[in-house]
N, C-alpha and C positions, 0 to 999 in steps of 0.2 A: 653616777654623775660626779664631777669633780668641775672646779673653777677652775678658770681660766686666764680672767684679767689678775693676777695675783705670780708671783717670782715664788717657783719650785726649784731646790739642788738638781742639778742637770748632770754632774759628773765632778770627778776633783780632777787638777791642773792637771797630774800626774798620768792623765788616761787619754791625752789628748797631746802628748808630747809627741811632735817631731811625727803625727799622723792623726788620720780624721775618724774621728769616732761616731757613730751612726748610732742615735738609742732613740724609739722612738715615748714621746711625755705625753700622756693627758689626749693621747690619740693622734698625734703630729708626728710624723718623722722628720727628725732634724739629722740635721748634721753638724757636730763643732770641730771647728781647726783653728786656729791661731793664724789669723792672715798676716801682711804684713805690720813689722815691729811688733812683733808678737802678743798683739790685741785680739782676743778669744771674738770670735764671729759664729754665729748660727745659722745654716740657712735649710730649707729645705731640702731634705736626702732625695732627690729626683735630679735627675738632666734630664735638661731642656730639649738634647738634641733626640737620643731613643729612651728616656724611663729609667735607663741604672741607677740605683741608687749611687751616690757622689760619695757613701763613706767605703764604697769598695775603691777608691782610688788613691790619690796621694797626693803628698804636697807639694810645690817645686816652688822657689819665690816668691811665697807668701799666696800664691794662687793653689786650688784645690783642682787637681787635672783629674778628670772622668776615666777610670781603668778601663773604659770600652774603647773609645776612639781618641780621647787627647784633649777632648771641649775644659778649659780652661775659665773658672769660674769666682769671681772677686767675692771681697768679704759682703760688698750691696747686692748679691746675688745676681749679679748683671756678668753675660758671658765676656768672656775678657779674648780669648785666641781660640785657634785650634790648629793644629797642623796640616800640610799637606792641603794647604786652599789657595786657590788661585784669590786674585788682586779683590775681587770683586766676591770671592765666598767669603772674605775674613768680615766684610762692609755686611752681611747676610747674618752671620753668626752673630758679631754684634747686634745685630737690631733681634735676635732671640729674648722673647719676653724674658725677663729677668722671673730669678726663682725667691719664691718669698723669705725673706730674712725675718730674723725672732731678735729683739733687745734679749742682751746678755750683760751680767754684771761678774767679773772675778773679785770674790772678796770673804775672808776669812777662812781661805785654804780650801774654798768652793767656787765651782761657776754655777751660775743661776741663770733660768732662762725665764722669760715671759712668754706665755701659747697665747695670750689672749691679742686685743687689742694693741697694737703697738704705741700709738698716739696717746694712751696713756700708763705705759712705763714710766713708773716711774721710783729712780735707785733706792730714794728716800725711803722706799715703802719696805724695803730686807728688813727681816727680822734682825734687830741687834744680837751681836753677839761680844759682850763685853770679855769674855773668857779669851778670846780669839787675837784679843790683841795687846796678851797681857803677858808678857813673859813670868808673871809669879806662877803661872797655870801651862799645864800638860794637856796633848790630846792626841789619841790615838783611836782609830774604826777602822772600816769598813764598810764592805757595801754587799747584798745580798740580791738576787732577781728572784721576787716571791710569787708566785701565781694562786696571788688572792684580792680578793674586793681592797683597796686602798685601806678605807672605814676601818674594816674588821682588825687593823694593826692598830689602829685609833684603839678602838676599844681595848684590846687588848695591853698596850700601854697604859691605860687611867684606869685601868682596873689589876691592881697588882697580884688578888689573892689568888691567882693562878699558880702564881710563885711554889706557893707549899707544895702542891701537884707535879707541873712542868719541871721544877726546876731543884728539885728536892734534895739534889746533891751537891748542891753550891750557894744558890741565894734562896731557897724555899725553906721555911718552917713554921711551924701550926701556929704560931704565934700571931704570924700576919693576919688570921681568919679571927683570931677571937679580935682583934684591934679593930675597931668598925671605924671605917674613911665618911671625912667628913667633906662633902663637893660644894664647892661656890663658882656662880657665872657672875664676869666682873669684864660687862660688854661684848666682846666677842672671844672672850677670853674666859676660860673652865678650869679649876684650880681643884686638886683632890689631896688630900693631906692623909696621912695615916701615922701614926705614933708609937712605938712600943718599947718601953719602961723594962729596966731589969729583967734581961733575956741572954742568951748566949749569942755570942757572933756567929752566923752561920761560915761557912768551910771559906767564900769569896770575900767575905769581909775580915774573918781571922786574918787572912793572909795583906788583906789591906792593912789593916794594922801593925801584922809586923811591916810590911812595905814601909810603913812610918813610924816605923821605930818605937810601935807601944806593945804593952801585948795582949796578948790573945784569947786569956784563961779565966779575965774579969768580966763580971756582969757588965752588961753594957745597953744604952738607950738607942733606937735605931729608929730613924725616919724615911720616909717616902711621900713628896712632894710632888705629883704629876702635875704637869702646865701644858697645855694646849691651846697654841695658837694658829689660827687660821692662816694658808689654808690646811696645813696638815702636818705642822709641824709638831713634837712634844720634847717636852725637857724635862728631865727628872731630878731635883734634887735627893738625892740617898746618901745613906750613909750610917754609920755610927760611933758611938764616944761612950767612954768608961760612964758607969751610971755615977749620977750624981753633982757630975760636973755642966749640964745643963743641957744637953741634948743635944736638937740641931744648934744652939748659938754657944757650943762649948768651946773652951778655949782651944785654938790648933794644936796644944800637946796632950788633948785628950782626947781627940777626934779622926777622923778616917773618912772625908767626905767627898761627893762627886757629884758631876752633873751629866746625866745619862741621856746621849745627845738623839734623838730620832727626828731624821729628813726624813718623811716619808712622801714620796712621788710618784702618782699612779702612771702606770705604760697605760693601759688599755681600763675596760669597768670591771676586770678579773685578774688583774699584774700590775706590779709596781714594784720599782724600784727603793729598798730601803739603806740610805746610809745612815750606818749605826758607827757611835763611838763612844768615848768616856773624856771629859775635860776633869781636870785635879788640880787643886792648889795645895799639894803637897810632894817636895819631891821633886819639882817640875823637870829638874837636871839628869833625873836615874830616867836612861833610856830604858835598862833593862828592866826594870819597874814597868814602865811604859807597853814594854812588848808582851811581859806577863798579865799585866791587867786585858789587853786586847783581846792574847790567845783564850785566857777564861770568858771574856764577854763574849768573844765569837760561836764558844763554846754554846755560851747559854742561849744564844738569837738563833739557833740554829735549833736550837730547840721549839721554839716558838715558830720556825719558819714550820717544821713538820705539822706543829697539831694546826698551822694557821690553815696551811696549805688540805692538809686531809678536810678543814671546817668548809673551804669553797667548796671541796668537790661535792659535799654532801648536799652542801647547798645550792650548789647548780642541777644537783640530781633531783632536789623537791622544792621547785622553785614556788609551789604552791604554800609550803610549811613556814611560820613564822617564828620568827626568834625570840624567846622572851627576857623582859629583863626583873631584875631583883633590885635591892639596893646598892648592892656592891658594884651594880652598872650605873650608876649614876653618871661619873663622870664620860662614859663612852655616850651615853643618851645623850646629856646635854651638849656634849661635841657634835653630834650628828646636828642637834638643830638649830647650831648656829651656822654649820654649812649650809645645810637646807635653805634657813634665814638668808645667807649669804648668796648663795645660789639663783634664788627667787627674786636678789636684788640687782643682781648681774645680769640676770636676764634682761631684767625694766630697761637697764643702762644703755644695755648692749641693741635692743632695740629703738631706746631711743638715738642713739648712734648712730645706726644704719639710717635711720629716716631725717639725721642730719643729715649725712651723706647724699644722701638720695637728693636732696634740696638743694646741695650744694652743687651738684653735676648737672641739674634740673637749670640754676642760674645761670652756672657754667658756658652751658649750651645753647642757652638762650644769646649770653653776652656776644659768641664767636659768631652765632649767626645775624645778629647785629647787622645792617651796612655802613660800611664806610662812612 
């Protein structure tokens, strides 16, 4: 289960240039293209006229033409032309129910789509992202198609001691296991902190350090800061700094820090789209920095994408077998139930919406039949 009245990463600018991109979110297929004056639009991946999906097509004029016959379709999903019609087919095409459109917002080097309710879109509600529009700060991802439960990447983000295991040849070491995480829920928001004191830099943060010109061979304090906010995003503060100079709040020439960006965006209730990156306020200018931090991160979500991916399948195989948790699942536990919370609230909403609705067409119908 996944929300719906709530603004999910939908794709970056870059994938949507100069053609229509077809991905389907949260169980919707959409379609985005950039209609006229290149204002990002979403509408439903169907024609109106036989069923094709509209991202096998293309763009011409700001309209999205159907690769099957030509049907000609605007950003309000209302059919606009089509070729080859006489006087009286093109008045026909027009009056073609219009295909439903989705509020989109482009902002912070993302578009973002709303699946749910339209009527209450609204922009205000994007997760800030103050890194995003701060030239002291870098940011370089990616994006991954994972075929696993959404959640199960939840988890796996606010639970980092996985690290020493997964990931054991760049950001994993046993250290992370003895340091016990401490989780706080603060509204709908679940915060997991973990801490560790006079350690060596593992192999992805040595290299971070020289990236910033420190070095490599000193003890040093490391943090890991997971935040998760609904519906399914997480931000990791990480990082570390020479010991002694004060951890995470040490000064910038003793530190190596980052904010480990995860959109995570369910396709279906066993696929999801994840875009993964890294933001840095160190450096922000060194591209080549930039592409080397990426290739290592991609390296390491790629890792996680295998054990995620082998963990559905297990678990679609025993769909009777349950999961247990420990301490160290804290923060994936209490993530889960503020969706849940969240979920069971949407529902109420979402129902009482439709029975406004209903009352409203109810009037509607009444006023038209009215007499004169």
């Amino acid at each position: 289960m996944y929300l719906k009245n709530t603004w999910y990463v939908a794709c970056t600018p870059d994938e949507i240039e100069g053609k229509p991109l077809g991905r389907q979110i949260c169980g919707e297929r959409i379609v985005f293209f950039r209609g006229p004056e290149g204002k990002v639009t979403a509408v439903e991946d169907f024609c109106p006229h036989r069923g094709v999906p509209l991202s096998l097509g293309f763009m011409r004029e700001g309209h999205l033409v159907c690769g099957y016959h030509g049907l000609s379709i605007g950003g309000d999903g209302q059919c606009a032309s089509m070729p080859g019609q006489l006087p009286g087919g093109v008045q026909a095409i027009r009056r073609f129910p219009a295909v439903r459109s989705f509020p989109v917002v482009e902002r912070y080097g993302f578009v973002w789509v709303w699946t749910g309710d339209a009527e209450l879109a609204d922009p205000g509600k994007l997760h800030h992202l103050a890194w995003a529009e701060d030239p002291e700060w870098a940011y370089g991802g990616g994006l991954y198609h994972v075929h696993c439960d959404y959640r199960l990447m939840i988890d796996n983000l606010m639970d980092l001691t996985h690290e020493t295991y997964v990931h054991a040849t760049s950001i994993g070491q046993p250290e992370i296991e003895h340091a016990l995480p401490d989780t706080q829920v603060d509204g709908d928001h679940v915060v997991t902190r973990r801490f560790m004191q006079n350690i060596k830099a593992p192999p992805f943060w040595a290299a971070a350090l020289r990236g910033n010109g420190l070095a490599d061979d000193v003890p040093c304090d490391r943090w890991q800061i997971c935040r998760f906010t609904p519906p399914s995003h997480v931000l990791i503060d990480v990082g570390v700094a020479h010991a002694g100079h004060g951890g995470f709040d040490a000064d910038p020439k003793y530190r190596a820090g980052s904010i480990v960006v995860d959109f995570i965006t369910p396709e279906t209730e066993t696929s999801m789209w994840y875009f993964w990156g890294m933001a840095r306020n160190f450096k922000p200018a060194d591209a080549e920095l930039t592409a080397r931090i990426r290739e290592g991160q991609a390296k390491i979500f790629s890792e996680d994408l295998a054990i995620l991916e082998a963990q559905q399948r297990n678990l679609s195989a025993n769909p009777q077998r349950r999961i247990l948790n420990l301490n160290i699942d804290a923060g994936g536990v209490r993530s889960r139930r503020v969706i849940d919370r969240l979920l069971e609230k949407e529902q109420q909403e979402r129902a009482a919406l439709r029975k406004a609705r209903e009352a409203k067409g109810a009037i509607d119908s009444t006023s038209s039949a009215a007499p004169a």
